[in-house]
C-alpha positions as CSV (number, residue, x, y, z in Angstrom):
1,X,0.0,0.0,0.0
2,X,1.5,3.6,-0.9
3,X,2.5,5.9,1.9
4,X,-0.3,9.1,2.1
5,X,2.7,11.2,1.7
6,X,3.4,9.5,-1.5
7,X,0.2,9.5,-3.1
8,X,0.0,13.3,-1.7
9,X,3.4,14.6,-3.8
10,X,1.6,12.7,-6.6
11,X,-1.8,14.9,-6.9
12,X,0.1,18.1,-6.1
13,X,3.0,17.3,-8.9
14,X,-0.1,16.1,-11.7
15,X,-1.8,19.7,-10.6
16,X,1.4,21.5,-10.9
17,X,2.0,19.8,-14.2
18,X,-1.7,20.8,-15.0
19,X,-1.4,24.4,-14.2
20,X,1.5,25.3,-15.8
21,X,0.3,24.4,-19.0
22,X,-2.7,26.2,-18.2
23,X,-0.8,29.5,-17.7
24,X,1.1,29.0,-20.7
25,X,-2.1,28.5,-22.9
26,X,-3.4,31.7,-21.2
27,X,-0.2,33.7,-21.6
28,X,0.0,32.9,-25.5
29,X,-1.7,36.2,-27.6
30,X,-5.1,36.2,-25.3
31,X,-7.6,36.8,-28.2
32,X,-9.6,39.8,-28.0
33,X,-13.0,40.5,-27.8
34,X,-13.9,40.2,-31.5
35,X,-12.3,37.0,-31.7
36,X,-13.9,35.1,-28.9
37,X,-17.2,36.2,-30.2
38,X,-16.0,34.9,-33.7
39,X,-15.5,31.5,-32.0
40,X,-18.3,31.6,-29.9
41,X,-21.3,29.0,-30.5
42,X,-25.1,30.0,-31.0
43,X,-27.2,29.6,-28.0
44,X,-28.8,31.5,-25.1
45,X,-25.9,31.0,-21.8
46,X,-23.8,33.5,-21.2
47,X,-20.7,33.4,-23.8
48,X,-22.9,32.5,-26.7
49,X,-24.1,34.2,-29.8
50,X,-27.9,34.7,-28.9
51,X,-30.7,33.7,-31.7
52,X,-31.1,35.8,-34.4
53,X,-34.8,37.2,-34.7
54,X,-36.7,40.6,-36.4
55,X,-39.2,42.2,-34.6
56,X,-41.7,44.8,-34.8
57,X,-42.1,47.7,-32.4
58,X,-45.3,49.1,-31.3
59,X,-43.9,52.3,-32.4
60,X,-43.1,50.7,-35.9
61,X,-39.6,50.1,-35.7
62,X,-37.9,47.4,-37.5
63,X,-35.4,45.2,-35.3
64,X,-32.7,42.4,-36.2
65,X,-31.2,41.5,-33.3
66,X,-27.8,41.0,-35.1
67,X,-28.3,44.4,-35.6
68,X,-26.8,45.9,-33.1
69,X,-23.2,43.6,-33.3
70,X,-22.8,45.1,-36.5
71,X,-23.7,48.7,-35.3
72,X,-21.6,47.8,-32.0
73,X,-24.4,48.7,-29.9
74,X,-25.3,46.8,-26.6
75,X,-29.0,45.4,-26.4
76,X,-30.7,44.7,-23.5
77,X,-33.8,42.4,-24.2
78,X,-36.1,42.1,-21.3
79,X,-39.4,39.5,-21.4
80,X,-42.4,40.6,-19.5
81,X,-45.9,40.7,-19.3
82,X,-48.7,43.5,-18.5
83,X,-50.4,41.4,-15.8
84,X,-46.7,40.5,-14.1
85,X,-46.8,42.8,-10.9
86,X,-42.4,42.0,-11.0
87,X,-42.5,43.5,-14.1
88,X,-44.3,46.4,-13.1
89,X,-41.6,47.0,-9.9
90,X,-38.7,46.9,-12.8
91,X,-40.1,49.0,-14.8
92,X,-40.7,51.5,-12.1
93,X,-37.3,51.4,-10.8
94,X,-35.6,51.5,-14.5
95,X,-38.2,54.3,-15.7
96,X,-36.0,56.7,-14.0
97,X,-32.7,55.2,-15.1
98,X,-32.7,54.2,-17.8
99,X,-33.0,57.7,-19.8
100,X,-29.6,57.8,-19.0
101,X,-28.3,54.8,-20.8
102,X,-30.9,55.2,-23.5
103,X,-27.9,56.8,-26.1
104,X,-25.3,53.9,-25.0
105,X,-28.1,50.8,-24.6
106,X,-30.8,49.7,-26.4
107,X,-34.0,48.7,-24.0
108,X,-36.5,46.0,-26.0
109,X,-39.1,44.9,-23.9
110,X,-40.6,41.6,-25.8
111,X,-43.8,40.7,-24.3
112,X,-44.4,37.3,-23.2
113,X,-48.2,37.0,-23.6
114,X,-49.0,36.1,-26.9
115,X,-52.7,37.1,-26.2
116,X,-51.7,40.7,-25.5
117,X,-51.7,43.1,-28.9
118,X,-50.3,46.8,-29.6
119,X,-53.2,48.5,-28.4
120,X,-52.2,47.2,-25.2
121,X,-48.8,46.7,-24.8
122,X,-48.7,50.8,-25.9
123,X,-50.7,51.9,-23.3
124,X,-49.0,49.9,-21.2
125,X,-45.9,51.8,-21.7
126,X,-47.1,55.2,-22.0
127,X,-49.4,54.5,-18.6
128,X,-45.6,53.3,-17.0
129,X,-44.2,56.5,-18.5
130,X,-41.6,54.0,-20.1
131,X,-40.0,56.4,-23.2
132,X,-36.9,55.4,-24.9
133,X,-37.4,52.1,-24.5
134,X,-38.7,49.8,-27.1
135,X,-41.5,47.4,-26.7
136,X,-42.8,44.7,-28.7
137,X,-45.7,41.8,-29.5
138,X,-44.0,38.4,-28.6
139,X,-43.5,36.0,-31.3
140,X,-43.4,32.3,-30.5
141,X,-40.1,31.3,-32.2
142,X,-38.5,34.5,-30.4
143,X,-39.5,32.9,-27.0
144,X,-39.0,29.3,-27.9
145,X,-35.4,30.2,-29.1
146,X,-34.7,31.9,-25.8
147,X,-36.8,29.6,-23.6
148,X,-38.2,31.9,-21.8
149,X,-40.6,30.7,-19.1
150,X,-41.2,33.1,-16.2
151,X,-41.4,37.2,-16.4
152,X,-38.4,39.2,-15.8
153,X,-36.0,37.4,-17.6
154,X,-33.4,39.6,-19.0
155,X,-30.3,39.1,-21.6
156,X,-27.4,41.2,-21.8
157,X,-25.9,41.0,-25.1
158,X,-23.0,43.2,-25.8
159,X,-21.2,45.2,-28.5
160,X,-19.6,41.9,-29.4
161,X,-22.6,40.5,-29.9
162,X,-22.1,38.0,-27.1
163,X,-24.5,37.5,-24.1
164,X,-22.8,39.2,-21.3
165,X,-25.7,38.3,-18.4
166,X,-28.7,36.3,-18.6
167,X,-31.5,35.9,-15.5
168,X,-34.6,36.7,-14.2
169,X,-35.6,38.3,-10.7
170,X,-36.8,42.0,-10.1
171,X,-33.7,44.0,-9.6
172,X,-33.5,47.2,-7.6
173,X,-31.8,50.7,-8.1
174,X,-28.3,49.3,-7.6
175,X,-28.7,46.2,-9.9
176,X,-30.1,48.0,-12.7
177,X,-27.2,50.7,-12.7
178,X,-24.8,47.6,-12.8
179,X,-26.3,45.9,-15.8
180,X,-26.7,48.9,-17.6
181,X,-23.0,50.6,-16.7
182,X,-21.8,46.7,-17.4
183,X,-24.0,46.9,-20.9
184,X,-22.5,50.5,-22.0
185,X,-18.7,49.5,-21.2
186,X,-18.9,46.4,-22.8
């Protein structure tokens, strides 16, 4: 039977091994930003490319979300519903933060409810006092691609394209400032 001290020396030298070839990999040319998202993968956890879509806004806009990679402009896509009272407590938290983001970040609120139209979703909004950001009629394949199952869920996707933050939860003051100053860095 090998000695505990033996077996010990063993792990640590296979770790040290390990990590050294590690640090080497890491020290060689770290790609930047534009080349990790070139080698990134589609899918909806953080690191990936999100699903392409186009969308309509109530106010008529025309949106591909691939977009905003080519215009290197950060997006932050937010799902919600008019009935969600967590919705309604982000919105009135971001409603007066957001106006000062609303040059660096693009705010599209996708709604959820397939059985909610224009008429509603834009009153919505202008009863919130939600200007400057962007609201639109969910589409099945937009919420099936991002498998989006409870209110509040929000994706960060950055300049690079690349989804920088993805959860749900109503966020307070603090939170919101964090995503957004995290969005119009990135």
């Amino acid at each position: 039977m090998a000695k505990p001290s033996f077996i010990f020396s063993f792990i640590l030298l296979a770790l040290l091994i390990n990590s050294c070839s590690t640090l080497e990999i890491l020290n060689q040319n770290a790609p930047n930003a534009n080349a990790v998202a070139q080698q990134a993968s589609i899918g909806i956890d953080k690191g990936n490319i999100p699903p392409d879509f186009e969308i309509s806004t109530v106010d008529g806009r025309q949106y591909r979300l691939s977009q905003f990679k080519e215009e290197n402009k950060p997006i932050l896509l937010y799902f919600w519903a008019s009935w969600c009272p967590y919705c309604s407590q982000d919105f009135g938290v971001v409603r007066n933060i957001y106006p000062n983001y609303k040059d660096k970040v693009t705010f599209l609120a996708i709604d959820l409810d397939l059985n909610e139209d224009e008429e509603l979703i834009g009153k919505y909004k202008e009863t919130k006092g939600l200007d400057g950001i962007d609201f639109a009629v969910g589409r099945q394949n937009v919420l099936s691609d991002y498998a989006i199952r409870y209110t509040t869920t929000k994706y960060a996707i950055g300049k690079n394209g690349l989804i920088l933050y993805k959860g749900s939860g109503v966020f307070d003051e603090s939170q919101w400032r964090i995503l957004l100053d995290g969005l119009a860095d990135s």
